[in-house]
C-alpha positions as CSV (number, residue, x, y, z in Angstrom):
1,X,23.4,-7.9,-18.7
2,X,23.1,-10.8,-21.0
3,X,25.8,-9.9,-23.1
4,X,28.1,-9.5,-20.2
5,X,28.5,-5.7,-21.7
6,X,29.9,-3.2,-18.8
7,X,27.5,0.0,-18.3
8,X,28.6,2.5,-16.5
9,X,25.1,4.4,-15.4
10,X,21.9,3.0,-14.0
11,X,18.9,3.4,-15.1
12,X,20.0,2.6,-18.8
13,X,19.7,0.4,-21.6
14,X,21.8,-1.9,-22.9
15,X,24.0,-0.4,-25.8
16,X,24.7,-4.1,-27.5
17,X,21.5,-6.3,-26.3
18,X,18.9,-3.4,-26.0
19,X,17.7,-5.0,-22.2
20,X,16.4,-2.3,-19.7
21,X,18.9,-2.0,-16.6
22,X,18.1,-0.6,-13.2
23,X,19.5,-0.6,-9.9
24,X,17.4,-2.4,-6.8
25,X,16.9,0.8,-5.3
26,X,14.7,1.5,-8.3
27,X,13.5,-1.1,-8.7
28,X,12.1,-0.8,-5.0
29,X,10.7,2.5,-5.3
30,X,8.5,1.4,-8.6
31,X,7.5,-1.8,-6.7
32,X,3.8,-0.4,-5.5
33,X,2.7,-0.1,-9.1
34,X,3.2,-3.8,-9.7
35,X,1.2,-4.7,-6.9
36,X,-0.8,-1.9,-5.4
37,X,-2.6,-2.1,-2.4
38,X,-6.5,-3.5,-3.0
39,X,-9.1,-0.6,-2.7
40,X,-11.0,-0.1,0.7
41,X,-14.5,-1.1,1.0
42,X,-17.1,1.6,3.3
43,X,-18.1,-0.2,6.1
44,X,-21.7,-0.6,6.4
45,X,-22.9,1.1,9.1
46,X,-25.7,-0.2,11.1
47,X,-27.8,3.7,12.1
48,X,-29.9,2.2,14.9
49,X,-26.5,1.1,16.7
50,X,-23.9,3.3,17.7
51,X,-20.5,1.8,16.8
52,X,-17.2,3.3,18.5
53,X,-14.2,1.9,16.4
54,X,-10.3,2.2,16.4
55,X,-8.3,3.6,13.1
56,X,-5.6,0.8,13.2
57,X,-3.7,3.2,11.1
58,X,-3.5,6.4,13.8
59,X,-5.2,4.7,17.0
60,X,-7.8,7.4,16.9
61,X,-11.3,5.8,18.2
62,X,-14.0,6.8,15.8
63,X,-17.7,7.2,15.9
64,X,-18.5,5.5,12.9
65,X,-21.9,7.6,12.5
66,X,-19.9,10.5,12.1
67,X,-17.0,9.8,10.6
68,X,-16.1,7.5,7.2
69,X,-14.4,4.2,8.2
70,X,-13.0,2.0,5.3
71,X,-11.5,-1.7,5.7
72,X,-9.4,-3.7,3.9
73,X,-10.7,-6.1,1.9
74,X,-7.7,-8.7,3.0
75,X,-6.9,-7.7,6.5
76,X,-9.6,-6.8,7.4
77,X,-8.7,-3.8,9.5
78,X,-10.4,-0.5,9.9
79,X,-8.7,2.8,8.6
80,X,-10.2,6.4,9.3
81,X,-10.2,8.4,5.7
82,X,-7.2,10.1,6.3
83,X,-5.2,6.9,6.6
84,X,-7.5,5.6,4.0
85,X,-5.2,8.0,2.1
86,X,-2.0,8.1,3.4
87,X,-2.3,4.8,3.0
88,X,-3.4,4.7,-1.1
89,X,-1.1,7.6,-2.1
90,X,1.9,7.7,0.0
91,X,2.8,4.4,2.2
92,X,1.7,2.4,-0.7
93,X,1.4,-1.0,1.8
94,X,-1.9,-1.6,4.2
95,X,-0.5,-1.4,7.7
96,X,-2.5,-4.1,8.6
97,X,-1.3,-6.8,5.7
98,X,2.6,-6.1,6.7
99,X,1.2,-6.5,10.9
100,X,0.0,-9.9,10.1
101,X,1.9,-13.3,10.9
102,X,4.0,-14.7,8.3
103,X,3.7,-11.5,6.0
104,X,7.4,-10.6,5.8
């Protein structure tokens, strides 16, 4: 830390200069609550024309009259609810974000 102190635990606080210290592994596993991935928008669905769609998350093809199909607002990319989820509550990154040129 700032105080060049020596700690022998992580996570911690400093004893002398009170600052919060964590390790990067931490650090990594908090990351998705600093920068979450955007809520899907429902893609509107035109009823007089029969869509057929691909999740890009699982590759399943999708009627979009019968089943919910949500896209990214910044990719762009259609995801089947299930993904939707996976996606939200688990993976924590949009599949098709990290796919894009130049995102890593």
């Amino acid at each position: 830390p700032r105080c060049n102190s020596k700690q022998c635990e992580l996570p911690t606080d400093c004893n002398v200069c009170g600052l919060q210290l964590i390790s990067s592994p931490h650090l990594v596993r908090s990351y998705h609550h600093i920068l979450p991935v955007p809520q899907f928008t429902e893609m509107a669905v035109d009823e007089s024309q029969t869509q057929t769609l691909q999740c890009f998350g699982c590759q399943t093809t999708l009627n979009t009259l019968k089943r919910l199909m949500e896209k990214c607002p910044k990719c762009n990319h259609c995801f089947c609810i299930e993904c939707n989820v996976f996606i939200h509550e688990s993976l924590h990154n949009c599949p098709g974000c990290m796919s894009a040129v130049g995102a890593i």
